[in-house]
N, C-alpha and C positions, 0 to 999 in steps of 0.2 A: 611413266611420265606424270599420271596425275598422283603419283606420290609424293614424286619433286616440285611439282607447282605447288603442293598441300605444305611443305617443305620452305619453299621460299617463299609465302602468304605468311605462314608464324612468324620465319626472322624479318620478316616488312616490317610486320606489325609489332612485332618487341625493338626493332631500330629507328624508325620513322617515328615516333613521336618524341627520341632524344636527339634525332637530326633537326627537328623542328622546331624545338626547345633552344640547341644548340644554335641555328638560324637566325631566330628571335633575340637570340643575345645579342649577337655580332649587327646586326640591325640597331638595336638598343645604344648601346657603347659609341656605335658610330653616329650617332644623332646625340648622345651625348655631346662626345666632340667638337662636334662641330657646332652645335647652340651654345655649350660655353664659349668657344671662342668669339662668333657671333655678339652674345651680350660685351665681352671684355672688350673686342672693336669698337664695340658704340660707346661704352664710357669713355675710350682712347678716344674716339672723335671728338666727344663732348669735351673732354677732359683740352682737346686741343682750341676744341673752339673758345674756349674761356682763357684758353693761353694761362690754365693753373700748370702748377709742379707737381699737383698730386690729387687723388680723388675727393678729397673733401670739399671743394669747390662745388661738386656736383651736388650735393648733401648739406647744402648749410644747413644751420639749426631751424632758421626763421624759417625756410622753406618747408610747405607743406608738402604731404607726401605725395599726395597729384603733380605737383611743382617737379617734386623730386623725380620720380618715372616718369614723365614727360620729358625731361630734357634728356634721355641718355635715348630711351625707345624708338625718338624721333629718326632716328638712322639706323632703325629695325625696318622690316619689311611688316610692318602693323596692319591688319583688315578689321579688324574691331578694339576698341579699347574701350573700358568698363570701369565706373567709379564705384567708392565704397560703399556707395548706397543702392547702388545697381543687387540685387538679387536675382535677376533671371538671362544679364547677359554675358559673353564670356564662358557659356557654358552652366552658367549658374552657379550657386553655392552648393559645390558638392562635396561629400564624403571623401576623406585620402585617408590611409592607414599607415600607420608608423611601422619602420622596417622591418622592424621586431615585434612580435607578441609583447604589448605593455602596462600596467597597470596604469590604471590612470588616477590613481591615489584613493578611489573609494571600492577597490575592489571589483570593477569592470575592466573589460579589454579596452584598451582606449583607442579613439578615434577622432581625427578632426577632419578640418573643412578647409577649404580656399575661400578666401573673403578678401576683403582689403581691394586697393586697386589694384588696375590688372590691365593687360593685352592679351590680344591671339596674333600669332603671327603668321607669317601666307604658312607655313609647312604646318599648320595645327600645332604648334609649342605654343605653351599658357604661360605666361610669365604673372609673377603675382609678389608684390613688394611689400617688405616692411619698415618703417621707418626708424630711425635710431639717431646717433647723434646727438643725444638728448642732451650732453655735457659740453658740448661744441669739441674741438679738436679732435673728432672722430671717438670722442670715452660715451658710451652709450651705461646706464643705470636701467640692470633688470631685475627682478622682481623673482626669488628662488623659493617655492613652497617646499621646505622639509619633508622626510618620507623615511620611513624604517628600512630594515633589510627584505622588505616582502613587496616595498614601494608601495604601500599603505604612506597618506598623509598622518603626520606628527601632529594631533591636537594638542589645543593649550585649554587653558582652565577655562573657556568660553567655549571648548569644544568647538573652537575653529581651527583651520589648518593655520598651522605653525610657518611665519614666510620671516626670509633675511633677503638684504640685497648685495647685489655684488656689481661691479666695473668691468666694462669690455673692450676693447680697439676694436669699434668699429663705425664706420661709415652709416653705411646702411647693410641690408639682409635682402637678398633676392633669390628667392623661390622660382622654379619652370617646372612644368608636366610634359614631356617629351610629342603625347599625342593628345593633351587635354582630358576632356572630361571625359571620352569617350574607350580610354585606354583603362589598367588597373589600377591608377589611380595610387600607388602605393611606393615611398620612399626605395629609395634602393632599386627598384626597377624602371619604373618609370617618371620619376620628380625625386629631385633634388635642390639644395641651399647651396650657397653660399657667401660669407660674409665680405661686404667690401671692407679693406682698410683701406690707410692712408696712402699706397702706394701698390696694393697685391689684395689678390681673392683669397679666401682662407676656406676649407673646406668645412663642413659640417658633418661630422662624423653619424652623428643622429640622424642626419636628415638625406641620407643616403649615401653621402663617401667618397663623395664625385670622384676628386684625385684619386683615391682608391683604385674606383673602377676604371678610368681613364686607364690607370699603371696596370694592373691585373687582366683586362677585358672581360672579369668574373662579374653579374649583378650579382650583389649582396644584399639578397632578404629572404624572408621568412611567409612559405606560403599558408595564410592560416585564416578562419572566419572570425569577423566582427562581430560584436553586440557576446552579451552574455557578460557572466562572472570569470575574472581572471584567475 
């Protein structure tokens, strides 16, 4: 008998932490779900209350970006909201990691932050906005610093990084962290983008794959530590 208890202790412990794992997804996915839908509801309200035809209304150019997350949030279920010059509320400005192990053009792992304005909502989702629109008619001008095949930045004869611009349809860009600051903080598991256009959300492949994982119920990233050389 105590050979078989000794027996079923090993397979607990070789299965239990991919049951757990496995758990943690289906949790994941499903608060997915349902915060994007959430966010899409409330620009469909906004979107009605202005009695426009299409998202851009929500996003004009003149409007600042407080302007702009303000009007859609308002038919969120918000307990705190935090402006761009807020540093300690919302969770504060903290570290999130991109899905992937990535260079961040000077040969470190790279790593950013939530800044910008922001909500929390009753279920701990962080919402965190950026604003675009820059060209009016939903064409946003971004800003693309060239990089090698190693994703090292391309310098020029000032030995500064080498940048072109390019054109995008979009509205605006809205970012969420599923369980905020408190969670792993990293694309693909828990925060994800997506971009508004004039009419439809468009996913953000980089910045977690929302649709992706919606379709699949797979999170897609890469478990790995920050800081250091890439």
């Amino acid at each position: 008998m105590l050979i078989t208890l000794g027996v079923i202790g090993v397979v607990a412990a070789m299965t239990l932490p991919a049951l757990v794992n496995k758990y943690n997804e289906k949790v994941m996915v499903n608060k997915l779900k349902r915060t994007y839908s959430e966010l899409v509801n409330a620009m469909d309200m906004r979107r009605a209350e202005l009695g426009a035809s299409d998202y851009e209304a929500l996003f004009e150019t003149e409007m600042s970006a407080a302007e702009q997350l303000d009007g859609f949030i308002k038919n969120l279920h918000v307990i705190e909201r935090c402006s761009s010059s807020d540093k300690k509320g919302c969770g504060g400005l903290y570290k999130i990691k991109p899905k992937k192990r990535t260079n961040d053009g000077y040969g470190n792992v790279r790593s950013g932050s939530v800044n910008g304005e922001r909500a929390v909502l009753s279920d701990g989702t962080l919402v965190w906005f950026g604003k675009r629109n820059s060209e009016g008619g939903c064409i946003t001008t971004h800003l693309k610093t060239e990089t090698d095949d190693n994703g090292n930045y391309v310098l020029g004869d000032d030995d500064k990084p080498v940048t072109s611009t390019y054109k995008a349809n979009q509205c605006a860009e809205i970012f969420f962290d599923l369980n905020g600051s408190a969670g792993q903080n990293q694309f693909g598991y828990d925060c994800y983008s997506f971009a508004v256009k004039k009419n439809f959300a468009d996913q953000h492949s980089g910045y977690g794959g929302m649709f992706d994982t919606m379709r699949t119920g797979k999170l897609d990233y890469e478990n790995y530590s920050t800081g250091g050389k890439f």
